[in-house]
N, C-alpha and C positions, 0 to 999 in steps of 0.2 A: 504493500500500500504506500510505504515511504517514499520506496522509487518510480512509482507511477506519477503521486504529487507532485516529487522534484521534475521529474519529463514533464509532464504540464507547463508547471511556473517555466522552464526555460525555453519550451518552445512558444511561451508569452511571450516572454520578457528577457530575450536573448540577451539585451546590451545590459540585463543587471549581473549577468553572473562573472565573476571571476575566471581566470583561467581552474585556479586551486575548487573552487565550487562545483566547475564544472567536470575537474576530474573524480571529486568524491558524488557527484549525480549518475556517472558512468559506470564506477566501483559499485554502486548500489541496486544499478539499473542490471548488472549481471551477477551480481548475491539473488535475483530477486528471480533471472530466467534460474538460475541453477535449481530452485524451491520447486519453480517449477516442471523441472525436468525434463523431457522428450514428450511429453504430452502439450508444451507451448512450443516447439521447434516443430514438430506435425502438422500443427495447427498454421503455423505463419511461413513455414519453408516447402511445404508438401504440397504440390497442387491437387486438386479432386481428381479423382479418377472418373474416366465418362463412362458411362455404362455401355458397352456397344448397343445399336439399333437393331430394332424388330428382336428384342428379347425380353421378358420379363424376369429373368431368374437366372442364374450362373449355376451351368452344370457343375454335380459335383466329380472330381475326376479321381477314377479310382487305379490311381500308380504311383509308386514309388520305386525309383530306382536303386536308392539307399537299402529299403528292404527287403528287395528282390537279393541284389549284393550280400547282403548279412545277413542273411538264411538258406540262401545256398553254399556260403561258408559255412555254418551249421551243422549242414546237412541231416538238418531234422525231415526230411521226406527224401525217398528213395527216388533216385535219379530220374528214372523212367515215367516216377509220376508226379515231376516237378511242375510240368504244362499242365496239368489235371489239377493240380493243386490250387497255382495260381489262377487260373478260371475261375474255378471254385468261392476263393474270398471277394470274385470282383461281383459276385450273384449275391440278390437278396435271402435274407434269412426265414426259413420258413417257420409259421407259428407253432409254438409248442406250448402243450398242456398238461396238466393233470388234476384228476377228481379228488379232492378232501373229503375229511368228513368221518364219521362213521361208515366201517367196509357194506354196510347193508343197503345205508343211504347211497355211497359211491356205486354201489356194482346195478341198483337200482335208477340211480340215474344215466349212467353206459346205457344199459339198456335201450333208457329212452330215445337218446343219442344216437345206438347204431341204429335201431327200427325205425328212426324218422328222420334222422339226416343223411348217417355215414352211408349207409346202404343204396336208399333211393339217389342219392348224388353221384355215387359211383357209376352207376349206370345214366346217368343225365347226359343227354347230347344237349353240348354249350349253344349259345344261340349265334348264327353266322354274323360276319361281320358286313354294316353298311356299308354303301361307298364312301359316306362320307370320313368315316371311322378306319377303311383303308385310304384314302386320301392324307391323313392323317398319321400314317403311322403307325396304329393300335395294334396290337398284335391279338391274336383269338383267343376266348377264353378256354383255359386246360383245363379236362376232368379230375374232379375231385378226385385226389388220393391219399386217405386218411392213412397213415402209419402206424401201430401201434409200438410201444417203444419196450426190444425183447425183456431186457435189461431191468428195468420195472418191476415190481412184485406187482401180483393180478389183475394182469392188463389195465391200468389206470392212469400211465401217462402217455399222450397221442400226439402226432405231428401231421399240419397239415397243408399241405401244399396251397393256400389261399391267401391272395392279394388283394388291396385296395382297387385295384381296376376292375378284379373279377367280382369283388362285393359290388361295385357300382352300376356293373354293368348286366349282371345278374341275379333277378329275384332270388331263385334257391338258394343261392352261396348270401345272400344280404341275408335271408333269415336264418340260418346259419351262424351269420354274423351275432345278428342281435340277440339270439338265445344264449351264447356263449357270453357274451357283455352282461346278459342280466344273472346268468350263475355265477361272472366273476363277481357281482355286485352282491351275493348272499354270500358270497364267500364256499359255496360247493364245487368251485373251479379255480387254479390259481395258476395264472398264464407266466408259465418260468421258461426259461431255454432251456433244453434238451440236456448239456453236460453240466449245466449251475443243479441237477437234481440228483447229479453221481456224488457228491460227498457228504451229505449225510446217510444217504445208504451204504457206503462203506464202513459208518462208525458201528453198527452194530447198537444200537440201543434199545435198553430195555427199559420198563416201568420204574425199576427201583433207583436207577442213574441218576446223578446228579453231573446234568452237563453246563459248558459256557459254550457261546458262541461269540467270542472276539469281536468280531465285525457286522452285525449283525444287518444291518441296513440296507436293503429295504425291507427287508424281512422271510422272501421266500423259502430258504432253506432252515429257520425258522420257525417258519411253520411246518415244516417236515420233520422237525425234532419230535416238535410238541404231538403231534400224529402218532409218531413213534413212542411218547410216552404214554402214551394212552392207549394202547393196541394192546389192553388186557381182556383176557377172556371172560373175567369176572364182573360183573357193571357195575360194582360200586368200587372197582378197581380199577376200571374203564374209564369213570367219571371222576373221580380223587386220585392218582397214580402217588407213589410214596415220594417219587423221584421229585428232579426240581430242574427248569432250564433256564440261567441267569445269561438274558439276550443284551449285549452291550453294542455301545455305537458314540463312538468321540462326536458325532456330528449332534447337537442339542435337537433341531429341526428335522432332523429325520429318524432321530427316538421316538416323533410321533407318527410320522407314517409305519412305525413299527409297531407301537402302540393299535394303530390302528389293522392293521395286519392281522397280529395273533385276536385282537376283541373276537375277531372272527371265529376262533374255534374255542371257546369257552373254556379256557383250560384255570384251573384255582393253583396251577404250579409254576408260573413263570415270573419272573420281575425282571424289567427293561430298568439297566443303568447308564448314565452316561459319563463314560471316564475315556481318557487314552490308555486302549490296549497294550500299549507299548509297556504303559506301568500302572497297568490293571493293580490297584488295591486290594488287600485281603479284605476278604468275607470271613467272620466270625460265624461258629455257630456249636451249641450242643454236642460234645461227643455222647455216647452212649455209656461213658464210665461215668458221666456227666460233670465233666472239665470242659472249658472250655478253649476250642484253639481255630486256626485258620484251616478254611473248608478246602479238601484237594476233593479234584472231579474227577468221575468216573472218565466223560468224552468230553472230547475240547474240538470243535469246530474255528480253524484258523484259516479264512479266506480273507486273505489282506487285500489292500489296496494296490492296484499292478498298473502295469501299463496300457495294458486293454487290446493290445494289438491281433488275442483271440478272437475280440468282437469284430476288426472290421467288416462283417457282412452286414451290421445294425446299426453302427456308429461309424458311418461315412470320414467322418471328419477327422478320424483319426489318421487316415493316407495322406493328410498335407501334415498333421504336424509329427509324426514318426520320425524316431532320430535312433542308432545305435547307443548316443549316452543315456536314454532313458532307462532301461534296466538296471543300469549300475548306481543310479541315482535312485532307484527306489531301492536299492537291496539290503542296503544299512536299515530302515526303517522293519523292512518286512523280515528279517535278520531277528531286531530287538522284540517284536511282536509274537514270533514263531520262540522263543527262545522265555518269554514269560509266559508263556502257554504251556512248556515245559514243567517250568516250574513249580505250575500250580497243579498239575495232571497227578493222578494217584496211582503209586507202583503198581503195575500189571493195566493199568488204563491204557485208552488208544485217544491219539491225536490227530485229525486229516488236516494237512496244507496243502491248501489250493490257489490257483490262480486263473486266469483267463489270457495270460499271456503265452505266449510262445517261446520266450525270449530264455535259454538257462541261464544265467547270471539272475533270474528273478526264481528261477525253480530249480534246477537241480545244485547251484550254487548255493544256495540258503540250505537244503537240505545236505548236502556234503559238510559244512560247518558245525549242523546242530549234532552230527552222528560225531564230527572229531572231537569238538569240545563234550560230546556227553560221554568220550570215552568208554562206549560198551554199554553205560546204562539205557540206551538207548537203541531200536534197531527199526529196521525196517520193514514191513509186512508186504506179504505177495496178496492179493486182495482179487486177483482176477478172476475167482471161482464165483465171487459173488456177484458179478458181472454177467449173465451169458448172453452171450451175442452183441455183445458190445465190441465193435473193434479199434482197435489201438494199436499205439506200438513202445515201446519199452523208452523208460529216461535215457537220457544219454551219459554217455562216458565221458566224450571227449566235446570240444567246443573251442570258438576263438572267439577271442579280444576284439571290439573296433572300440576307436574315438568316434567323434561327432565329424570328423573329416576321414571316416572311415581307412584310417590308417591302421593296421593290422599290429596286434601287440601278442611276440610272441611268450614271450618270460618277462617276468619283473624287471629286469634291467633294462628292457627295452620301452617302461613306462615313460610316454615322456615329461620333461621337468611341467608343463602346462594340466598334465592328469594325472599329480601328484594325488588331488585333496579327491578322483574319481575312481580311479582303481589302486585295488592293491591286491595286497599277494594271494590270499581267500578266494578271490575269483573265478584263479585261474584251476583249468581241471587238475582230477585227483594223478595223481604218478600209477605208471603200472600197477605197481605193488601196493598198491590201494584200494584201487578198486575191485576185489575182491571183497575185499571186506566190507567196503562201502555197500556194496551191492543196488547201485543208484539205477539199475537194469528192473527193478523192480517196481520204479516209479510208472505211473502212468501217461501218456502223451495220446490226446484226441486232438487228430486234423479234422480240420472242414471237411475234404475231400471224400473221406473215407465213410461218413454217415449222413450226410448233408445237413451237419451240426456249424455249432461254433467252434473255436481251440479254446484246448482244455488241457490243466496240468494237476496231478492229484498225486500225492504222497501219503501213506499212513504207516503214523508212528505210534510205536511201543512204547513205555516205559518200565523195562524189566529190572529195573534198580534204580534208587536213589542219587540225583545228578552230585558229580563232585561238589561238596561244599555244604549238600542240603542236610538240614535240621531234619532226624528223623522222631520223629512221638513215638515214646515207647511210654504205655498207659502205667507199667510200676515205678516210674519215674517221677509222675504228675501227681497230683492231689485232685480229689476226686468232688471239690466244691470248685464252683466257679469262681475265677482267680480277675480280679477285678483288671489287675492292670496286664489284663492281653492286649490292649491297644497300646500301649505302651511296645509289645514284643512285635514290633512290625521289621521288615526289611526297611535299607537305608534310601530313601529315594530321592530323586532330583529334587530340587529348592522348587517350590508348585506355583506354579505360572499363576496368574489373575484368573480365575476363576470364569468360564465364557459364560456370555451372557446369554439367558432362558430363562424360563417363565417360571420362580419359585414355586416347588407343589407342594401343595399341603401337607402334615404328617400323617401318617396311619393310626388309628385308635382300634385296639383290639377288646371286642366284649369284656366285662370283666362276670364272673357269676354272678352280683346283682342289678345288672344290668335292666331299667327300668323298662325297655320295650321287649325284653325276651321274655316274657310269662305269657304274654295276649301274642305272640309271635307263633312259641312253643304249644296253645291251648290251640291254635287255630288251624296249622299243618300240622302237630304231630312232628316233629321231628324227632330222628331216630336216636336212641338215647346217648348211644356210644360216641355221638356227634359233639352235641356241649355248645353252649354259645362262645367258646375260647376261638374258635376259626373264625369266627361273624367280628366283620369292622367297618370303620366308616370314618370319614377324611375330617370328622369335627368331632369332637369332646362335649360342648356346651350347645342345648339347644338341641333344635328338631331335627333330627338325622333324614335325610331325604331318599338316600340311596344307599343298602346295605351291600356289604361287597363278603368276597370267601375264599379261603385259600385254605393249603393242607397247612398239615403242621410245619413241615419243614421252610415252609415260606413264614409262615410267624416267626419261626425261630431264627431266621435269618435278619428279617424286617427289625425284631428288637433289640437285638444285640448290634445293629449296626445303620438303622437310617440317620442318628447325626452323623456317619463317619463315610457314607459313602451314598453319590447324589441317584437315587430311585426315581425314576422317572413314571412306572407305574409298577401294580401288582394288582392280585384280586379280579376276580370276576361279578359281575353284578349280580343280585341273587334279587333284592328285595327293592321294590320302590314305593315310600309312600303314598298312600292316598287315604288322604280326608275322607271320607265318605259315612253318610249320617247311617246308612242303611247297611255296614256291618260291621263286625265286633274286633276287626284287626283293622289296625293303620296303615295297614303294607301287603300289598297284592305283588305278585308273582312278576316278573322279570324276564321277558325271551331272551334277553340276551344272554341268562344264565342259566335256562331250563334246564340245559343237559345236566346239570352239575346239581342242581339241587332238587326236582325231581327225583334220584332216588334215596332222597334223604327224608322226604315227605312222605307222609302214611295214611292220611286225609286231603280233602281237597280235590282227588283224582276220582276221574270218571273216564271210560272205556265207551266210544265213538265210534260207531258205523262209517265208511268211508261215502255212504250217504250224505251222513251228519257233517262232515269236513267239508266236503265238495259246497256244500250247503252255506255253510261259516264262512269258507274262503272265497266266493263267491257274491258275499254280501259284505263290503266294504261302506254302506250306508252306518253313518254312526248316528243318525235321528232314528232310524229304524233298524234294529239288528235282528236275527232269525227271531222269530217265536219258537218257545220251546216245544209247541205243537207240531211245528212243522218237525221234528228230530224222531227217531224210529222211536218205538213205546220203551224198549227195554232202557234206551237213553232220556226218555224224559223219566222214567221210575227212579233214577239215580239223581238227576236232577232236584226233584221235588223233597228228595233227604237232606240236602244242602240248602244252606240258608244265603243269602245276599255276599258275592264278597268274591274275588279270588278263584278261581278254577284252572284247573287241567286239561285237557284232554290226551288221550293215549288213544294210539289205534295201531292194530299189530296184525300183520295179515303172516302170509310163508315166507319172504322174502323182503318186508319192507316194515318199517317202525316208524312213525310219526307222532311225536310228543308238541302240543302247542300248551303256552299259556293264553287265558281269556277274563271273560266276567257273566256269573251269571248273577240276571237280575232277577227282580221278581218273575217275570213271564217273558223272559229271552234272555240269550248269552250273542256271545261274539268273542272271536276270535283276534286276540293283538297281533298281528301278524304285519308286516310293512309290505309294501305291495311286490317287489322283487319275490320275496320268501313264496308270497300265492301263487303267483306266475311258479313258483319252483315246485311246491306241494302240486298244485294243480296238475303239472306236469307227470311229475312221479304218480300220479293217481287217472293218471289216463283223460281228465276228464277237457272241459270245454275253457281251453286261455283267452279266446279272440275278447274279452272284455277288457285284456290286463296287455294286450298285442296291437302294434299298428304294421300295418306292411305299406310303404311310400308308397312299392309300386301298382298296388292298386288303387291308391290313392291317385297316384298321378293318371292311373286307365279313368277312376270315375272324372277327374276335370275333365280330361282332355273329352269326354261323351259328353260332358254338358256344356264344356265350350262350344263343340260340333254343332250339339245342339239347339243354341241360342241363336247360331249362325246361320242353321239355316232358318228358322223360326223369322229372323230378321228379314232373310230377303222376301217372303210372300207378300204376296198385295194385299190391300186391306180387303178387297171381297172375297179370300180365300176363307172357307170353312174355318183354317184355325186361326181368324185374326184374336182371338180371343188369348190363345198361346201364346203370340206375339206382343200381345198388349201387356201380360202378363211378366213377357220375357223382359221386354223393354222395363217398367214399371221395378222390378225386380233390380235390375242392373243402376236404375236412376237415385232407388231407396239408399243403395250403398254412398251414394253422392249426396243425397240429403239426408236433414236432419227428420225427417217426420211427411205423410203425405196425409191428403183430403181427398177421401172417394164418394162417388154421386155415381150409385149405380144406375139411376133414370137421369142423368146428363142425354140431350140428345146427340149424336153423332154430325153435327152439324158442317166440320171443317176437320181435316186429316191431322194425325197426331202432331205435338209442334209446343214450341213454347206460348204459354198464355199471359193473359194480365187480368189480375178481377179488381173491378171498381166497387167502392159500396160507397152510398151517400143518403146521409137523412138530413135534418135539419140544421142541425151542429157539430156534424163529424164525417169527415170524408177519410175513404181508407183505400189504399193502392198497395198491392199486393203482387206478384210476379209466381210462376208456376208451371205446373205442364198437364198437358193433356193430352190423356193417353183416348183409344176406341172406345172403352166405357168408362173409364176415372178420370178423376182430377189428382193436384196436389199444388202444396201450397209452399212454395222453398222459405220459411221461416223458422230463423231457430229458438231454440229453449225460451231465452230469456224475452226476445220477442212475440213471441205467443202468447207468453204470461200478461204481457206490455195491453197486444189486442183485444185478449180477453179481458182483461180488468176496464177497458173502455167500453167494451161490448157490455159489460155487466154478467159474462159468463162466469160457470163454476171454473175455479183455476185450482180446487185442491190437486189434480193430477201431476201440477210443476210446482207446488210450493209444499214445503215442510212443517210441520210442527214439532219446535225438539222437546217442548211441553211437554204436548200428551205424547211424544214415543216414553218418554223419561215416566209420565204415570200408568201408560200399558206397561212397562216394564217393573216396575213396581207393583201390579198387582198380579204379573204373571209370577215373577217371585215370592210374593205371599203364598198364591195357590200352590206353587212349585213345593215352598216348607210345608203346607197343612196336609199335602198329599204325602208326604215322605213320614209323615208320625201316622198314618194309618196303618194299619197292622197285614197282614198277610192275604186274609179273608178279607180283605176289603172287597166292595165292586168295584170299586178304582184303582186297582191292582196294579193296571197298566200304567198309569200315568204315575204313581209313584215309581216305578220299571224305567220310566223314562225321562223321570226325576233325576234318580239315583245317576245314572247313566250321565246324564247333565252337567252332574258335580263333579260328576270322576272326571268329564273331560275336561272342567274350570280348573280343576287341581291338581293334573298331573301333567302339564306343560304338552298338551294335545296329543299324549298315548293315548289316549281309548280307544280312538281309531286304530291307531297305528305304534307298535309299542316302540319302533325305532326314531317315530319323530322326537321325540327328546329327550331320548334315550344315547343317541349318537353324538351331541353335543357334551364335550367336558366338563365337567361339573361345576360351571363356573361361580353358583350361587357359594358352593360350600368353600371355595378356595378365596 
């Protein structure tokens, strides 16, 4: 700012300055570019580049000579099919899936899947191309061919050859489209690439695991954990697993895209933290001699941040800025990361490091180091058997060195003095007589070429002994009370940077047993005894708890021994939400987002649903009116009328398929909370009729384009044609949308051909000129709102139709509210049964942030009241 003022004044007032003044203006005048860097020299030295003509957009170009160069020095692909290769990355990537969820729910919705899309589409002849479309350049659309992926446990994840051109230009493949968008939106579908789904299935996990996953963002492998912890045979083992998955992610802002991720499978065993992996902090928790110390994990899931050059089939943009130094630049990092993963891993556990790059200096380099420095207590795992039909090809042994000027670096001595601080000795490959032992042949390497995937690098590691240096617990060593100053016994870590900035969460508050809302919680479900209100928590201590939340033990015991010392970004699933409601005897009705989980914990409340009774419920999204309980099969209204106002279940179980919803029944109707994605998804699985909850464009675009035809030709007949009526009609129609309101006179005579009009009116003291049209048998009058109100009040007409009264809305509404309370204290046998039913219903939707409808409308939003 200094030396902008001083430039000013001198280029005023040139004759006042001194020589000496004008050389400290000059001094200042470039202290002041320096500040600003290369972003002011761009701006005043760089002319604009012209966009060339007749182009909208700049292809993106998919080559690099660089890369070409330093992977065939590699020689990560076999000669022969180096041309196949490179082809390969310059092609789009094809969509890849897989079904979540419970195996009964997933193998039930396949089904649906193959018998109305996979199937009938395979056999589909695409539609030919116009000319104008070959004029054009388009290319034909190509038959559907769904993949299933061998490699997969029971058939659940699919590939499938389908593009934005063939969605656009193809009905079948567009509803295709859209069915698959609304299952990823319930979360029954979760659209991952094809090799991002190979390393959590190599970790092998089971229910009682306690795993981490370092990097965890965005979350889909993630959610593959959590799948796998809950893949017990037992359903309240299924729904609570013993184990625990601590999902972390350095990035604050996409903690909650991951946050949002798992919300999706219900699981009461996860907590999202946000730290750097690098120097991931101990987690305290409970031993079983009951001491306390720092948690080591069954599986450690270690997918670092890479260079991404696996992606190029999805992320174009990586072919301009590719460079040889980028691997060696990330290697330090994913190095310290893979190496505190170690650390915390528990003797006989397995670790998978992965990446999406190609690059060894980011993969078999990292993993060469962690096997030397762990001297033996560490090895390597052959993992191919769990694999089949997956093709690969083995890590590599050998590799070379480039700089950024792809100069070839064959030994350390030939580093030169400018890539001191980028490579060093670690890099380069193992000696002969090492890799034997190394056995880095056992790593995994997936090319593009080879499945019509992305690149992919996978490692899994053992820990068969304690790394050099590490603290082993031996339990007769310890004392067997909890030792207050375990925070105190931490590892030495870096000096802790400023803290990034995110959104303060609330703390966790865990039941205590006098907990004032668990007695009318407990009398109302039934909860099972062995349960206890110790797992039930909620983000406030004082005051109305609005949303109760649930997690197993092991996440309590994590939560309190350690949320001031390590930053939690969420846990807990939602189980309970209040509601007010005069008409029944609990404050807190039932939860979709939490059914799986605390459904079999309840032991009242539940009723068994005809898949009549569902199609029924899910069908009727009217929240003024919801089903009558008449309308429901006898045996379901006989369970009904044993319950009283409040909270419901429904279960329906047929040979192959389970559906649990939560609802409300009232006096005389229930309904079903369900968000409209979820109906659309039941619906489906239950065979029945979606077109309420479905729109297809392109029949949309067949009805305009018939009623545009239509208007068209409507228009050109004469007026003595039999259907000038149509036409009057047609025209009249098309004019409404242009004005605000019309005047019709079906006895108008037809006097003069349609056309614009003018109407006069004149009495004694009021003359009124009007403008309009007139059609073969109407009129109309082009005057708007406020003006009408204007004529009629001179006319002396009635104008209640444009003016308001907020009076009397304000005392109808007061007395619809009286009647509303006097209905809700009648008793059960009333004859106004109904309107108390619809009462109650009323309230619920005033008080519970517009669930009644829909249990995910404010349901999905963060808890922001309580935070």
């Amino acid at each position: 700012m200094l030396a902008r003022a001083a430039l000013l004044q001198r280029a005023r007032f040139p004759e006042t300055f001194s020589p000496q003044l004008q050389l400290l203006c000059d001094c200042l005048h470039l202290a002041d570019m320096g500040k600003k860097g290369k972003k002011f020299k761009k701006r005043v030295d760089q002319p604009k580049k012209e966009r060339p003509q007749h182009t909208n957009y700049v292809e993106l170009v998919r080559e690099n000579k660089d890369f070409e160069t330093y992977y065939k020095a590699q020689k990560i692909v076999p000669e022969e099919e180096w041309d196949e290769f490179l082809a390969c990355m310059k092609t789009n990537l094809p969509a890849a899936f897989r079904l979540t969820g419970s195996k009964s729910m997933a193998r039930a919705l396949l089904k649906v899947l193959s018998k109305s899309f996979f199937e009938p589409l395979s056999q589909l002849v695409p539609p030919e191309l116009t000319e104008d479309e070959i004029k054009a350049g388009e290319e034909p659309v190509k038959p559907l061919r769904p993949i299933c992926l061998p490699w997969y446990p029971d058939n659940l994840a699919w590939q499938l050859n389908l593009t934005r051109r063939n969605i656009r230009r193809c009905e079948a493949y567009w509803q295709l489209h859209q069915c698959l968008i609304s299952e990823t939106e319930t979360g029954n579908i979760s659209r991952q690439e094809a090799v991002s789904m190979i390393p959590p299935l190599v970790l092998n996990v089971e229910p009682h695991h306690k795993i981490l996953d370092m990097c965890a963002a965005p979350g889909s492998k993630t959610a593959q954990l959590i799948e796998f912890l809950h893949c017990s045979e037992d359903e309240l083992g299924a729904a609570i697993p013993q184990g625990i998955v601590v999902a972390n992610d350095v990035d604050n802002r996409r903690c909650y895209m991951l946050t949002h991720q798992a919300k999706r499978l219900q699981s009461p065993s996860i907590i999202i933290t946000n730290h750097d992996a690098a120097f991931m902090p101990k987690i305290y928790h409970t031993r079983k001699d009951g001491s306390v110390g720092p948690l080591k994990y069954d599986r450690i899931l270690c997918d670092v941040p890479c260079s991404g050059d696996g992606t190029l089939r999805k992320n174009f943009d990586v072919w301009a800025k590719w460079n040889p130094a980028n691997g060696a630049n990330l290697h330090g990092l994913q190095l310290r990361i893979a190496r505190r993963g170690l650390e915390m891993l528990e003797v006989g556990g397995r670790m998978v490091y992965s990446t999406c790059s190609l690059n060894p200096l980011e993969n078999e380099a990292v993993i060469q180091r962690l096997l030397i420095e762990g001297s033996g207590s560490v090895r390597l795992l052959d993992v191919t058997e769990q694999l089949p039909g997956l093709k690969f090809i083995p890590g590599l042994e050998e590799w070379t060195l480039m700089n950024r000027e792809m100069e070839v670096i064959k030994t350390v001595a030939d580093i030169p003095l400018k890539n001191t601080n980028l490579f060093n000795k670690h890099l380069f490959p193992p000696s002969p007589e090492d890799r034997e032992k190394l056995n880095l042949r056992r790593c995994i390497r997936i090319l593009p070429h080879q499945q019509d995937t992305g690149g992919f690098f996978v490692a899994v590691l053992e820990k068969v002994n304690p790394l050099p240096g590490e603290k082993v617990y031996r339990p007769s060593e310890q004392t067997a009370q909890k030792d207050e100053s375990h925070k105190t016994q931490r590892i030495k870590e870096p000096p802790k940077k400023k803290r990034r900035q995110g959104f303060k969460e609330a703390p966790y508050y865990y039941f205590e047993d006098d907990e004032v809302v668990w007695p009318g919680i407990n009398d109302f479900y039934a909860i099972r005894e062995e349960i206890g209100p110790g797992l039930f928590l909620s983000r406030t201590r004082e005051g109305k708890k609005r949303n109760l939340y649930f997690t197993n033990s092991l996440v309590k015991d994590i939560v309190n021994l350690n949320q001031e010392d390590i930053k939690i970004i969420n846990t807990g699933v939602k189980v309970l939400v209040r509601s007010d409601n005069k008409g029944t005897p609990c404050d807190f009705r039932l939860a979709q987002d939490g059914s799986a989980v605390l459904l079999p914990l309840i032991t009242k409340r539940k009723i068994t649903v005809t898949k009549e009774d569902l199609v029924i419920m899910l069908q009727n999204d009217d929240m003024e009116m919801p089903p009558e309980i008449t309308t429901l099969n006898p045996k379901t209204q006989e369970q009904c009328t044993e319950l009283c106002t409040g909270a419901i279940a429904f279960l329906f179980k047929d040979e192959d398929l389970t559906i649990e919803l939560v609802g409300w029944k009232g006096n005389r109707s229930v309904r079903a909370y369900v968000a409209k994605h979820d109906r659309l998804h039941y619906l489906r699985l239950l065979g029945a009729d979606t077109s309420k909850y479905e729109k297809n464009k392109f029949q949309e675009q067949r009805d305009l384009e018939a009623k545009s035809a239509a208007s068209e030709n409507n228009s050109e007949m004469s007026l003595g044609n039999a259907n000038s009526d149509v036409t009057d009609m047609t025209n009249d129609e098309t004019l409404k949308e242009n004005s605000n309101g019309e005047m019709v006179n079906e006895d108008l005579p037809n006097f003069c051909s349609t056309g614009a009009i003018a109407f006069l009116f004149k009495d004694e003291d009021l003359t009124i000129e009007l403008v309009g049209w007139k059609g073969n048998r109407s009129v109309r009058a082009y005057v708007a709102k406020h003006d009408r109100l204007h004529y009629l009040r001179l006319l002396g007409a009635d104008t209640s139709k444009y003016e308001k009264n907020k009076f009397q809305e304000q005392r109808d509404l007061e007395a619809k509210s009286a009647a509303s309370e006097n209905n809700s204290e009648m008793s059960l046998g009333n004859a106004n049964s109904d309107v108390t039913d619809m009462t109650n219903d009323e309230t619920l939707k005033e008080n519970s942030n517009g669930e009644n409808g829909s249990d995910t409308n404010g349901e999905n939003i963060i808890e922001a009241e309580e935070k």
